[in-house]
TORROMI-404774 format. One record per atom (N, C-alpha, C, O): residue number from 1; residue in three letters; atom name; x, y, z. Coordinates in Angstrom, 3 decimals. Atoms other than C-alpha are relative to their C-alpha. Example, Ala and Ser with C-alpha at 12.3 -4.5 7.8 and 13.67 -1.06 7.14 Angstrom:
BEGIN
k; r; a; c1; c2; c3
1; ALA; N; 0.890; -1.190; 0.000 $
1; ALA; CA; 12.300; -4.500; 7.800 $
1; ALA; C; 0.900; 1.200; 0.000 $
1; ALA; O; 1.936; 1.181; 0.665 $
2; SER; N; -0.820; -1.190; -0.060 $
2; SER; CA; 13.670; -1.060; 7.140 $
2; SER; C; -0.770; 1.090; 0.730 $
2; SER; O; -0.261; 2.198; 0.899 $
end
This chain:
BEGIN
k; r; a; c1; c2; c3
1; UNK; N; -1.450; -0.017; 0.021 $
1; UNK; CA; 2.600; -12.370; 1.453 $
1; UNK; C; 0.564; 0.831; 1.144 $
1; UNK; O; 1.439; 0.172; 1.705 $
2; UNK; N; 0.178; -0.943; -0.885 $
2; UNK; CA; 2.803; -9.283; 4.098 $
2; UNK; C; -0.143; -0.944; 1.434 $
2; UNK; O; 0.571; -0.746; 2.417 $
3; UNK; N; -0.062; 0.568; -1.123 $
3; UNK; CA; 1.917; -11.602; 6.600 $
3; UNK; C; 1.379; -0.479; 0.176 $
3; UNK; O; 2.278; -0.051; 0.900 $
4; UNK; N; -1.465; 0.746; -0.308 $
4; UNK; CA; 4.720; -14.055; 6.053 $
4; UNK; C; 1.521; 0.227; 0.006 $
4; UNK; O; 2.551; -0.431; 0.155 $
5; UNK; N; -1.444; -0.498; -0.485 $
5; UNK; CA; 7.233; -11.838; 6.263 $
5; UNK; C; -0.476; 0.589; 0.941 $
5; UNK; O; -0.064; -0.179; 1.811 $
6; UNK; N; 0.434; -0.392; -1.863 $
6; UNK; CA; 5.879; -10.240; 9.512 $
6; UNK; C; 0.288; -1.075; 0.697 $
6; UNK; O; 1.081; -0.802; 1.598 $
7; UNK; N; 0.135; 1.397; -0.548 $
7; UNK; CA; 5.699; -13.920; 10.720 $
7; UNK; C; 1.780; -0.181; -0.083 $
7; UNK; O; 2.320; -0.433; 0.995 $
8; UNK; N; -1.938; 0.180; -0.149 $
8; UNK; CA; 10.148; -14.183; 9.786 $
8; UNK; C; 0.314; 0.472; 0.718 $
8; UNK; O; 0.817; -0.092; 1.690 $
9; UNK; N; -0.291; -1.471; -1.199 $
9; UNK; CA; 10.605; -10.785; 11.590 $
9; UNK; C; 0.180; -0.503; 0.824 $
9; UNK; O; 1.204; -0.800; 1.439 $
10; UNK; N; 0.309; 0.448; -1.777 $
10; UNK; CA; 8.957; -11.989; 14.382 $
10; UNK; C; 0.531; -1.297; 0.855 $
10; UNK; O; 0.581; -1.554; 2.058 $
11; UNK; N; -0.824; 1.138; -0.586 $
11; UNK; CA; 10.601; -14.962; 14.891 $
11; UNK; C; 1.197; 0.461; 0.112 $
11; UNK; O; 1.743; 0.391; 1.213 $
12; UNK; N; -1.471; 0.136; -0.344 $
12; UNK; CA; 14.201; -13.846; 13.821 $
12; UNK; C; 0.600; 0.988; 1.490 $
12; UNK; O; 1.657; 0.972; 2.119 $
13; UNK; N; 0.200; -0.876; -1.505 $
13; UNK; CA; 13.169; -11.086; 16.956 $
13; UNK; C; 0.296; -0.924; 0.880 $
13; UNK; O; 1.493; -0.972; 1.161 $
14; UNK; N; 0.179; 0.882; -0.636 $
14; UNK; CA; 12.350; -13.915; 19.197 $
14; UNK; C; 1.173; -0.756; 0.350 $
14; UNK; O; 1.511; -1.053; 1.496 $
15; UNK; N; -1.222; 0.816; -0.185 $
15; UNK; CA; 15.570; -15.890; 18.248 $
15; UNK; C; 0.990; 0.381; 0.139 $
15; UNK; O; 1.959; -0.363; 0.290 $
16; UNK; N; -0.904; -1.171; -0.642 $
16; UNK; CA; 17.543; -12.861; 19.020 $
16; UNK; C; 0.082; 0.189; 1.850 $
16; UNK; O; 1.064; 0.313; 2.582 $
17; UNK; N; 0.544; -0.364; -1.322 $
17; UNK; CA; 15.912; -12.342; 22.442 $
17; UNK; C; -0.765; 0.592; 0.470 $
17; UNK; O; -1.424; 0.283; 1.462 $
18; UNK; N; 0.897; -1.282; 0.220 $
18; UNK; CA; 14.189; -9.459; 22.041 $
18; UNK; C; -1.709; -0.096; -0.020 $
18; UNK; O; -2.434; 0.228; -0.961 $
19; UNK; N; 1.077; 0.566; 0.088 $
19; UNK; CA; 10.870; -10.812; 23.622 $
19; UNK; C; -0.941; 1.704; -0.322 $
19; UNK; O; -1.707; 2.156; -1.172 $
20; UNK; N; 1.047; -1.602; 0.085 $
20; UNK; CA; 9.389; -7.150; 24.189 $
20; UNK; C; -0.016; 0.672; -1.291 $
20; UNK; O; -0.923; 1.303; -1.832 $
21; UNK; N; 0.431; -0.693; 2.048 $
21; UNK; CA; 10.013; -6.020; 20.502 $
21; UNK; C; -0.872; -1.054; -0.676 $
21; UNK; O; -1.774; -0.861; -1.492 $
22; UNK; N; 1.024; 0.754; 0.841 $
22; UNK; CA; 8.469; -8.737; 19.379 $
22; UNK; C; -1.530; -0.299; 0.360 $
22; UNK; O; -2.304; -0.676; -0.520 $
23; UNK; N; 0.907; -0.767; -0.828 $
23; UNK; CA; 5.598; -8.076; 21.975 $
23; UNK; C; -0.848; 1.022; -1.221 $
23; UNK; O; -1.838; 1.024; -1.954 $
24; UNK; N; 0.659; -1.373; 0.475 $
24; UNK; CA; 5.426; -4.751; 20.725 $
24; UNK; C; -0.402; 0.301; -1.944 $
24; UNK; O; -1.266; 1.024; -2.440 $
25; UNK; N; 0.221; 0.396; 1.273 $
25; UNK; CA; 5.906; -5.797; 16.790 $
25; UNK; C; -1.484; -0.340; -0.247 $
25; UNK; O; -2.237; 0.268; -1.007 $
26; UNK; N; 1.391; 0.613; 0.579 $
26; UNK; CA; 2.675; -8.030; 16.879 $
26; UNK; C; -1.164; 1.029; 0.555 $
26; UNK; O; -2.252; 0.969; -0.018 $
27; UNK; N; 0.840; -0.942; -0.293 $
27; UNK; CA; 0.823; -5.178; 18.738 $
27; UNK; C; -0.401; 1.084; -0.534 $
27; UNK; O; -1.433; 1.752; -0.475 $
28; UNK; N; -0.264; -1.078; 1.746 $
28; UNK; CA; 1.993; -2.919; 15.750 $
28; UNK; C; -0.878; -0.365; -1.020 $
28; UNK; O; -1.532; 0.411; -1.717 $
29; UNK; N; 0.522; 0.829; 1.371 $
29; UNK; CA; 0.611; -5.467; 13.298 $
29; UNK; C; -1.406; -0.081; 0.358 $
29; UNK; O; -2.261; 0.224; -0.473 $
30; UNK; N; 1.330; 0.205; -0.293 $
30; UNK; CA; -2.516; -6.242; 15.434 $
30; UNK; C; -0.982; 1.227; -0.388 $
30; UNK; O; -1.923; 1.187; -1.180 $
31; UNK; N; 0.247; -1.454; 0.034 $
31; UNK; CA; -3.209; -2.281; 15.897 $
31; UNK; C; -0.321; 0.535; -1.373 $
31; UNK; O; -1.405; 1.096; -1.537 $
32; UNK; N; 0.084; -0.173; 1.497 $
32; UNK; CA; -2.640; -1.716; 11.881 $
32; UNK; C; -1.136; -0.547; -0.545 $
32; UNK; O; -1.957; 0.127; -1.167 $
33; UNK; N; 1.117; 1.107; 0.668 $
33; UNK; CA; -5.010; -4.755; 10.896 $
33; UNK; C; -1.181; 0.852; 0.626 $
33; UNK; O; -1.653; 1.703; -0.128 $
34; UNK; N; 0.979; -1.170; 0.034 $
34; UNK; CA; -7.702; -2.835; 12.726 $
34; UNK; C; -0.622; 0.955; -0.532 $
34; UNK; O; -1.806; 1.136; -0.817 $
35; UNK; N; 0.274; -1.533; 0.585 $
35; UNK; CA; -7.488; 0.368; 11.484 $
35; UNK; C; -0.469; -0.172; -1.494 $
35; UNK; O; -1.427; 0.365; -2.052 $
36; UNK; N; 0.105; 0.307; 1.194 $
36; UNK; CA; -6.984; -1.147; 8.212 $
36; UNK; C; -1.776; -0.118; -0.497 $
36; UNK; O; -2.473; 0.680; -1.122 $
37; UNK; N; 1.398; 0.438; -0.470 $
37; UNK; CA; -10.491; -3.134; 8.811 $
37; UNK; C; -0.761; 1.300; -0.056 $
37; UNK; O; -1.255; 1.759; -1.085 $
38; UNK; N; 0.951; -1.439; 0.320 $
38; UNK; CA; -12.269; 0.301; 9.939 $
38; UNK; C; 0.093; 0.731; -0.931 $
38; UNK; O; -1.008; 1.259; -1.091 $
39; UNK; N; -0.151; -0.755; 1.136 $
39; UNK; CA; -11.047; 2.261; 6.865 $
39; UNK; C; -0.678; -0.824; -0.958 $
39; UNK; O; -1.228; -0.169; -1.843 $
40; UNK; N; 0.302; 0.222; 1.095 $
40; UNK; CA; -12.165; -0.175; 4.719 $
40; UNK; C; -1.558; -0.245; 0.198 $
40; UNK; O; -2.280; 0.089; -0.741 $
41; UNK; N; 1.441; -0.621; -0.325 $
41; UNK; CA; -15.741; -0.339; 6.354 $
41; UNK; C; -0.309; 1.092; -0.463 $
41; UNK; O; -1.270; 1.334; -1.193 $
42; UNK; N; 1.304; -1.457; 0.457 $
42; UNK; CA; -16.441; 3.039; 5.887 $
42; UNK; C; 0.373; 0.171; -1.129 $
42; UNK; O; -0.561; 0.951; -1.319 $
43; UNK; N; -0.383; -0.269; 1.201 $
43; UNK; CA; -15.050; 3.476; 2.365 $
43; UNK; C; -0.601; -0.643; -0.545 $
43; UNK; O; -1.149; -0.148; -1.531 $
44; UNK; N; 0.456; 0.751; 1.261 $
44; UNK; CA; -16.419; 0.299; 0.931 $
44; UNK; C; -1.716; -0.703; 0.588 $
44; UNK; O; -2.475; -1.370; -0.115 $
45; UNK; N; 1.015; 0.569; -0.650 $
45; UNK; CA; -19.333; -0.646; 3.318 $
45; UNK; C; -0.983; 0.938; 0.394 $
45; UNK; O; -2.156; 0.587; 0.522 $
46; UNK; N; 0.959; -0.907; -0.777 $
46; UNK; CA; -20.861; 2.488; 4.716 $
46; UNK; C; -0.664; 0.838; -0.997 $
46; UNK; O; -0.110; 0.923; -2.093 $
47; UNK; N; 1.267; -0.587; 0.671 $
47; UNK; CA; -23.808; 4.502; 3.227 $
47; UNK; C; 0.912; 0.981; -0.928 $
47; UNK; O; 2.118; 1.187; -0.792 $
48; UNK; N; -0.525; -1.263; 0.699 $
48; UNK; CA; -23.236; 7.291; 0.638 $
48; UNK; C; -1.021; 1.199; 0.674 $
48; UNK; O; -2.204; 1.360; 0.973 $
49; UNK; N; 0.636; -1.361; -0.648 $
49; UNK; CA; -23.536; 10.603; 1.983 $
49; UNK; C; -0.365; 0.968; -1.237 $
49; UNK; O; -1.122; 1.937; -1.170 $
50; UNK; N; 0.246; -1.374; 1.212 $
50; UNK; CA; -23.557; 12.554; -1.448 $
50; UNK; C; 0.268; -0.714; -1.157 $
50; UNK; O; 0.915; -1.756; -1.046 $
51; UNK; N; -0.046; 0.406; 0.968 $
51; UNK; CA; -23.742; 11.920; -5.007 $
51; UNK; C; 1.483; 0.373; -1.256 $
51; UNK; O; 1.479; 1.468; -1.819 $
52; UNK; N; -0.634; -0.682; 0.651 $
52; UNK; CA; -20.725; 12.173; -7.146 $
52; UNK; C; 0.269; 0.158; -1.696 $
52; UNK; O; 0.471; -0.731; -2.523 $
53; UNK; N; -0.076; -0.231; 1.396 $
53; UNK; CA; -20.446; 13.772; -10.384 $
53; UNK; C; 1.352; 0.195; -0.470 $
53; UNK; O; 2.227; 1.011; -0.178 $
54; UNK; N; -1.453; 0.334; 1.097 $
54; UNK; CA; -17.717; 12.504; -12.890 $
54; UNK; C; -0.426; 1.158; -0.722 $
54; UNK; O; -1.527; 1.627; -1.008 $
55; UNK; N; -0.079; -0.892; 1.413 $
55; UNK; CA; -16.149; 15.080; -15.367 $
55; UNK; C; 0.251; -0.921; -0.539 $
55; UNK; O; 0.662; -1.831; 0.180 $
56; UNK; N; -0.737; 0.834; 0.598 $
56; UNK; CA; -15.255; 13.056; -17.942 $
56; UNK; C; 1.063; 0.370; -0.868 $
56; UNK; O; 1.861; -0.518; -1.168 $
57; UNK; N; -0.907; -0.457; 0.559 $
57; UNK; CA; -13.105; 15.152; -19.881 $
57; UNK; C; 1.265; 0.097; 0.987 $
57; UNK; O; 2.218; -0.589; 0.618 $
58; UNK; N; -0.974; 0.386; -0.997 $
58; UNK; CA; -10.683; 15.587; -16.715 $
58; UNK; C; 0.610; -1.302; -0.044 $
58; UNK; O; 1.800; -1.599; -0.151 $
59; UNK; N; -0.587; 1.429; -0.558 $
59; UNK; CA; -10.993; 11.788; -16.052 $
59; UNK; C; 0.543; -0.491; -0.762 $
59; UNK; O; 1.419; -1.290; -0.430 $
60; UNK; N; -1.008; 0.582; 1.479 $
60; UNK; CA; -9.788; 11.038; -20.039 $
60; UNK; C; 1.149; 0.523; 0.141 $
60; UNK; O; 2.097; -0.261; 0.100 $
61; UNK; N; -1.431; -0.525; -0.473 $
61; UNK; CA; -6.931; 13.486; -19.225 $
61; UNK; C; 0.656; -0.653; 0.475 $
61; UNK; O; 1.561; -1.078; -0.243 $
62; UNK; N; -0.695; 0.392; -1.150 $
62; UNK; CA; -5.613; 11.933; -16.060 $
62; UNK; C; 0.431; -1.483; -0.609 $
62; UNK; O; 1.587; -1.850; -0.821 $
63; UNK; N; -0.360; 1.469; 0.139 $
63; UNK; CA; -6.047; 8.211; -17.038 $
63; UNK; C; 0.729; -0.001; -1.373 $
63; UNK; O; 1.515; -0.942; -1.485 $
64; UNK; N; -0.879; -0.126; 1.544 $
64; UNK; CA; -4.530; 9.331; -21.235 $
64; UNK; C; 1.219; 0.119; 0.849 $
64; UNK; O; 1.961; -0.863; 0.843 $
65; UNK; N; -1.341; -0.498; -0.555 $
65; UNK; CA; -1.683; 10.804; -19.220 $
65; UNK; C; 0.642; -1.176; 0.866 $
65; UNK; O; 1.762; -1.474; 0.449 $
66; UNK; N; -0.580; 0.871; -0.927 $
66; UNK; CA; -0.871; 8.039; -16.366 $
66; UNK; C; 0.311; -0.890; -1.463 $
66; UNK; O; 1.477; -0.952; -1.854 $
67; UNK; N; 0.053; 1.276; 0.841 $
67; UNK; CA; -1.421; 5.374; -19.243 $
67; UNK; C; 1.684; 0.205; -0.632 $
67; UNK; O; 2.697; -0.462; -0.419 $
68; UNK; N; -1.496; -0.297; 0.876 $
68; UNK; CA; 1.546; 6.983; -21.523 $
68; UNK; C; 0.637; 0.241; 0.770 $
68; UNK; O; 1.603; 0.004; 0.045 $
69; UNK; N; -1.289; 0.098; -1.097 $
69; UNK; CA; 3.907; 7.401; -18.786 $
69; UNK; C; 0.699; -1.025; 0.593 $
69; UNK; O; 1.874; -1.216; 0.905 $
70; UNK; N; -0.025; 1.202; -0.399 $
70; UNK; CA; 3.150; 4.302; -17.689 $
70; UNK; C; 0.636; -1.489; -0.657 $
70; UNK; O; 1.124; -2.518; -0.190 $
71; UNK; N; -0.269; 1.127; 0.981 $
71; UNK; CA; 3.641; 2.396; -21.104 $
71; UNK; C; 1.680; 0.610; -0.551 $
71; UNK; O; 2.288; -0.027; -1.412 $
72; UNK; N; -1.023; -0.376; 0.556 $
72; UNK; CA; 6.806; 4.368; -21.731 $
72; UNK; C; 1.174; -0.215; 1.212 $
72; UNK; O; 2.370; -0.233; 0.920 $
73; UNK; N; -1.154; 0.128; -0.815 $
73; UNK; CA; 8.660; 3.867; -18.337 $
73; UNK; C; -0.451; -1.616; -0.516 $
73; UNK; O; 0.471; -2.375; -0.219 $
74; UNK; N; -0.326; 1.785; -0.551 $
74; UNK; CA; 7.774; -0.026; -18.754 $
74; UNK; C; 0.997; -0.413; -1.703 $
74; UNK; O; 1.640; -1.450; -1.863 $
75; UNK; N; -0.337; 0.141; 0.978 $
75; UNK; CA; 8.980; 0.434; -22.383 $
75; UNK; C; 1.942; -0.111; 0.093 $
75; UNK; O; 2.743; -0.976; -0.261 $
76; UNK; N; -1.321; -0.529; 0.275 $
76; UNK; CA; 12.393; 2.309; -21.854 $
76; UNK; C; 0.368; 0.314; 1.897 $
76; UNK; O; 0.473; 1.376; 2.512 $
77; UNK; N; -0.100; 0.013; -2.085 $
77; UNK; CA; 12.946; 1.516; -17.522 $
77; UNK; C; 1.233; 0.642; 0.183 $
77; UNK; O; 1.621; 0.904; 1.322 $
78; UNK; N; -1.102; -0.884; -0.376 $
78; UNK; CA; 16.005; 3.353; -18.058 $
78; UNK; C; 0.133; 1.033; 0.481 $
78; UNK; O; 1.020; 1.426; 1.238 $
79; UNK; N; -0.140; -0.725; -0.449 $
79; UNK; CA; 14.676; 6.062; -17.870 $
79; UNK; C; -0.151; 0.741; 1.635 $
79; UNK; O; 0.047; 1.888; 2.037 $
80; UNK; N; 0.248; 0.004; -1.349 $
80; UNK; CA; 13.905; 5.741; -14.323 $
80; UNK; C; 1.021; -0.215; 0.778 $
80; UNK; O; 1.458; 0.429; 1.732 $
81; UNK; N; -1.113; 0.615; -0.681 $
81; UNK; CA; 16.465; 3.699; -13.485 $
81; UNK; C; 1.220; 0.878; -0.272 $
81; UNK; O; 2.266; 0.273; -0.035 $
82; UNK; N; -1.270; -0.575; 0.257 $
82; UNK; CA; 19.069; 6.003; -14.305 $
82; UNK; C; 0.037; 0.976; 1.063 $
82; UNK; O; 1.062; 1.642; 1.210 $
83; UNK; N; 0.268; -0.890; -1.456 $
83; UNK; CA; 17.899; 8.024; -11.070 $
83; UNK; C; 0.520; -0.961; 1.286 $
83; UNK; O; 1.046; -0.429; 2.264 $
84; UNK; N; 0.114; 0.878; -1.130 $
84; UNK; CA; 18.155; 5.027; -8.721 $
84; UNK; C; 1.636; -0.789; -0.543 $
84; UNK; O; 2.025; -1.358; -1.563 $
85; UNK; N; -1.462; 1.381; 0.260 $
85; UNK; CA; 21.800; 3.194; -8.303 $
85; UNK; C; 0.142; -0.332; 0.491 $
85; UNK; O; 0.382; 0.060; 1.633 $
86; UNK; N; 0.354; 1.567; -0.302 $
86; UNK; CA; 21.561; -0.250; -8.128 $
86; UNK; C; 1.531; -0.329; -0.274 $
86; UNK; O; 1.938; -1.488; -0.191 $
end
């Protein structure tokens, strides 16, 4: 989806005039996709350097806690939304 709105951008650039932003746009996007690429090599592709040990009492914490925050803003979105005006 990310693409195809990069792909509108870059045209409604284009149909503006604005060849060099749109130049420099896809060189943005090209540049990003890269990096993207190498980060996800070494995170999901490259060796393990060390072994890691789960707490699990922490990790029940964190994920109990996100969960109910989670099920209560989707419950009552007001309460969020009453920060943000729409």
């Amino acid at each position: 989806m990310v693409f195809f709105a990069k792909v509108f951008v870059i045209n409604g650039i284009v149909q503006q005039g604005n060849i060099l932003v749109a130049i420099g746009s896809v060189l943005g996007a090209v540049i990003t996709l890269l990096y993207i690429i190498r980060v996800y090599n070494k995170v999901f592709l490259g060796e393990k350097k060390y072994e890691i040990k789960e707490q699990r009492g922490e990790m029940i914490f964190v994920v109990s806690l996100l969960s109910i925050i989670s099920i209560i803003t989707g419950l009552f979105p007001q309460i969020v939304l009453k920060f943000i005006r729409i």
